[in-house]
N, C-alpha and C positions, 0 to 999 in steps of 0.2 A: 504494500500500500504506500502512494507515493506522501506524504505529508509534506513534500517542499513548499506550499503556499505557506503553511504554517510556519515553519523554522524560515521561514523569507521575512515575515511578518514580526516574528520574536526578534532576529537577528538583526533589523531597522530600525525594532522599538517601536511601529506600529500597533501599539495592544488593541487599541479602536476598534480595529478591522479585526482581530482574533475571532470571537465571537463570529461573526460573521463566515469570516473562511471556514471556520471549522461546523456549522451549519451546513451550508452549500457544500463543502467536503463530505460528511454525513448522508447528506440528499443525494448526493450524486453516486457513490458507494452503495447505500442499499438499495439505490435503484436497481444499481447493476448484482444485486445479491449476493455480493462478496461479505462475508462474516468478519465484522469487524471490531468487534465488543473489546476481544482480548487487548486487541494493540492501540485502539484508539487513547487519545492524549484526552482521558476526560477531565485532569487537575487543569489543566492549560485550557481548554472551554469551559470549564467552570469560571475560571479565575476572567476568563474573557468575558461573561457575563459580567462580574461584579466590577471589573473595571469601566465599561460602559452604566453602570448601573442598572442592570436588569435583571435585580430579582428573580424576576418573575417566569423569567426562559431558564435561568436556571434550576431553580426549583423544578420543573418541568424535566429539564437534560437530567437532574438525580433519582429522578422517578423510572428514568428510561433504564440508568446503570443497572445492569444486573450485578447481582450481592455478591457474586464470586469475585468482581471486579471490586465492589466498594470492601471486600473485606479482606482483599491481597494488598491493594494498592494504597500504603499506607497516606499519599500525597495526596489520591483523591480525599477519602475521608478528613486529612487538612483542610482539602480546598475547601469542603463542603462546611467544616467546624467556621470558618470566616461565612459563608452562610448564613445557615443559623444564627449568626449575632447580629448579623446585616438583617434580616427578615424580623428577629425583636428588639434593636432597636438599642440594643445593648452596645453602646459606643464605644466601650474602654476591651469591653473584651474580644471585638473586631481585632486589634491592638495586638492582645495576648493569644489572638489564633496566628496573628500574623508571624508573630515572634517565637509559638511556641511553636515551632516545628522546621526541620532544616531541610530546606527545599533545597530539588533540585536543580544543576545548574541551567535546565532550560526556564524553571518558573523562577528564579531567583531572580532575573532582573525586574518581571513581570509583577513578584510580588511587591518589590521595593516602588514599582511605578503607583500598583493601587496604593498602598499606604500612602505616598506623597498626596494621589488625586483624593483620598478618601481625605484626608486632613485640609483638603483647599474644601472639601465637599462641608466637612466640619466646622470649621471657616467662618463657610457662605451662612450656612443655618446661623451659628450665634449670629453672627452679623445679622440678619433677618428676625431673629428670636428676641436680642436684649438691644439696650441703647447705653447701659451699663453693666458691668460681671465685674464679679473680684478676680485677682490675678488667679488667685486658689482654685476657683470655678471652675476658668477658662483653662488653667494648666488640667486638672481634669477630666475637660471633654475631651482636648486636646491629644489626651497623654503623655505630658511633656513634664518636666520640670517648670516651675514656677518662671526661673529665668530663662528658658529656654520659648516659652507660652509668652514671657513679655515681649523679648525682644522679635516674635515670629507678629505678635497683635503691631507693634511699632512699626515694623517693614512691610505690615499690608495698613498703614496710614491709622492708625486708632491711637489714640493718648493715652497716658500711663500716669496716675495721680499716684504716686510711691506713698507719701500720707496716707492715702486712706486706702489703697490696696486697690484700686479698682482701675478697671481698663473702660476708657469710654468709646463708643464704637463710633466710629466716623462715618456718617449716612454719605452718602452719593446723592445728588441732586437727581433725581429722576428725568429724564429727556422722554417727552410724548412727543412721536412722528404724527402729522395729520395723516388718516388713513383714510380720507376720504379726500377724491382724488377732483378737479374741477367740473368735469362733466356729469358725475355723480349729484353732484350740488345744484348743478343748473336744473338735471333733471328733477330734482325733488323742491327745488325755487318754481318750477313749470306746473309740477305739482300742486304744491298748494297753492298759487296761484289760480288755476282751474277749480279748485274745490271753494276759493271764495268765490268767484262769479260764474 
């Protein structure tokens, strides 16, 4: 079975696409009825789901694994423990499935990418969530050290009251595009026009 779109894909740093290739690889293999369970890279489409964030095909591809497979292959059952923490929600221990287990060298750059994207992912929600956190809070979603959580809140633009321990979240101005386009206008100016006289 050839997987070179995949290790093309790893070896770029493409994770994006993972998911993806390795669906369409999948599809196109059992079409052709070639038995492919044993050799298939399920830790690396897993992990490709959770990098794009989707859940939800995941959970679906571990449903597919057969248990010979999830109970030989020590990396899937890894992949799958980041799962489970992702699906409840369980922030810190996303963290400790990432860390507790020594992947190998094809998912290791792969795992280091989601951790970086899950932590901008992490980020984004407090940013969205508070307008204030304490340093303590924020090192906590985070998973980081205190000083490690301030100086990461500093360099994505947020303030740092040391006094009183809290990090204030710096809003962005909101930019609204008009999406309604001129002729749309005219028409619905022609509109109600007609409906007064």
């Amino acid at each position: 079975m050839d997987f070179s779109p995949v290790t093309d894909a790893l070896a770029v740093k493409s994770f994006d696409k993972v998911a993806d290739i390795c669906d369409n690889l999948m599809l196109q293999v059992a079409s052709e009825g070639i038995s492919f369970h044993d050799d298939w890279p399920y830790a690396i489409h897993l992990l490709g789901f959770f990098y794009v964030d989707d859940c939800d095909s995941a959970r679906f591809l571990w449903k597919t694994i057969p248990t010979s497979v999830k109970e030989s292959n020590p990396e899937v059952a890894a992949a799958w423990r980041i799962g489970q923490k992702l699906w409840t929600n369980d922030y810190a221990a996303v963290y400790e499935a990432i860390r507790g287990f020594d992947w190998s060298q094809d998912a290791k750059d792969m795992v280091a990418a989601f951790s970086d994207v899950y932590t901008k992912r992490m980020f984004q929600l407090l940013f969205s969530a508070y307008s204030t956190i304490t340093i303590r809070d924020l090192a906590l979603f985070l998973v980081m050290t205190e000083d490690d959580a301030t100086t990461y809140a500093v360099e994505n633009g947020w303030t740092v009251d040391a006094v009183s321990q809290m990090v204030t979240v710096k809003k962005q101005a909101i930019k609204r595009e008009q999406k309604v386009d001129s002729s749309k206008l005219q028409r619905l100016t022609e509109y109600v026009f007609h409906l007064e006289h």
